[in-house]
N, C-alpha and C positions, 0 to 999 in steps of 0.2 A: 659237368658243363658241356660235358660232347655231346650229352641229348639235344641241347641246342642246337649245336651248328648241323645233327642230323636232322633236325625239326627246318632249320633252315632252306637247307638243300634238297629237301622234299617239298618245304613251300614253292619256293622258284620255282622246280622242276613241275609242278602241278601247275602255276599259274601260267608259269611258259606254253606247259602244255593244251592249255584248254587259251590260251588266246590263237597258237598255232594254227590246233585242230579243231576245235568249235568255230573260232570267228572272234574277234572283236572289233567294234571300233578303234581307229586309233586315238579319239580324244577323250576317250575313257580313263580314266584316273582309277590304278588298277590296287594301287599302295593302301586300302585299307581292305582289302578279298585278301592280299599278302599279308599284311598285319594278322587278319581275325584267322586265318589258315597256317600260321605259324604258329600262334598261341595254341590254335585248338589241335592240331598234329603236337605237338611239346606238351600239354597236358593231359590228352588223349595214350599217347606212346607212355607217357610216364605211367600212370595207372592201369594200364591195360597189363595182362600178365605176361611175364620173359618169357618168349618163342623165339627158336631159331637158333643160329650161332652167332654169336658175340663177335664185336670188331672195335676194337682199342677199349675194350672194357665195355660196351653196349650192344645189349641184343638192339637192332634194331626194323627187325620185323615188327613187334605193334607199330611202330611209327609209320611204317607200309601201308599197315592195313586202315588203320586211322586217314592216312591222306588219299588212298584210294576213295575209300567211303566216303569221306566229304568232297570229292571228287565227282564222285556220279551223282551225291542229290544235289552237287552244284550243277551240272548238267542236265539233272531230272528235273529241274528248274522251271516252269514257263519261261517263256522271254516275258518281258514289261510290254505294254499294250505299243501300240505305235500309234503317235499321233501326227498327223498330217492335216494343213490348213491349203486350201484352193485359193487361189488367188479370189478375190471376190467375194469371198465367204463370208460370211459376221461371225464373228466371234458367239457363239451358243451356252459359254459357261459363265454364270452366275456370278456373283461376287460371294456367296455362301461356296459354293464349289470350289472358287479358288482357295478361303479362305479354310475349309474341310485338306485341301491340299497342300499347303502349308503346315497345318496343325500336323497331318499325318506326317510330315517329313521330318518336323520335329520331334515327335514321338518315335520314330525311326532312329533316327540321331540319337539320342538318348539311350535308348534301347541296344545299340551299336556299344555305346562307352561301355552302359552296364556288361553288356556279354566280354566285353575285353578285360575288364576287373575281373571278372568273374572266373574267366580261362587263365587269367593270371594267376590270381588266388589258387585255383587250384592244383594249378602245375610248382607253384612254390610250397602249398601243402604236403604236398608228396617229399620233400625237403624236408619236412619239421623232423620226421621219425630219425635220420641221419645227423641233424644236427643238436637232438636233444641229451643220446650221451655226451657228447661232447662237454656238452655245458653243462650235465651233472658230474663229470670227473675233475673239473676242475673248481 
């Protein structure tokens, strides 16, 4: 369970680090890049092979290198388009448009939960191997 609290303390530090040094807004709701960047550092480091020297029983070099990497293609990122309306303007998007933007959001959303199971799964996976003599010895 220390792979945790190391998966932890690399998310922070990653998302601390890219609101610092990139930028962000601050009405940004930063808690689910935290969420999917902790699962995927914690399943990532699990899987990946032991490098390095160990600290309270955990190599935690792949956990490094996992949160680095998701780190720069979080960076390597486009920004989102920017939209700006002029005073005066009319409004130019469709009812089909908006409704296309909608449906995408929600398929996004979705798509979100699915990757967080998914990081789940397979950071508890890596579990199974540890906890199956267990429950054949007994």
């Amino acid at each position: 369970m220390v792979e945790m609290v190391v998966s932890l303390v690399l998310a922070f530090t990653v998302i601390w680090g890219l609101i610092a040094f990139v930028g962000g807004r601050s009405d940004v709701n930063v808690w689910p890049a935290f969420v999917l960047f902790f699962l995927a550092i914690w399943a990532g480091g699990l899987w990946l092979t032991l490098v390095g020297p160990s600290m309270i029983g955990v190599s935690w070099m792949p956990f490094l290198f996992v949160a680095i990497f998701i780190a720069l293609f979080w960076v390597a990122a486009p920004p989102p388009p920017k939209r700006t309306r002029r005073a005066g303007e009319q409004a130019t998007t469709s009812a089909a448009q908006e409704k296309d933007t909608a449906v995408t959001a929600a398929d996004l959303g979705f798509l979100f939960w699915v990757l967080l199971v998914a990081l789940t799964i397979a950071a508890l996976a890596r579990y199974a191997p540890m906890v199956a003599p267990v429950a054949q010895a007994s």
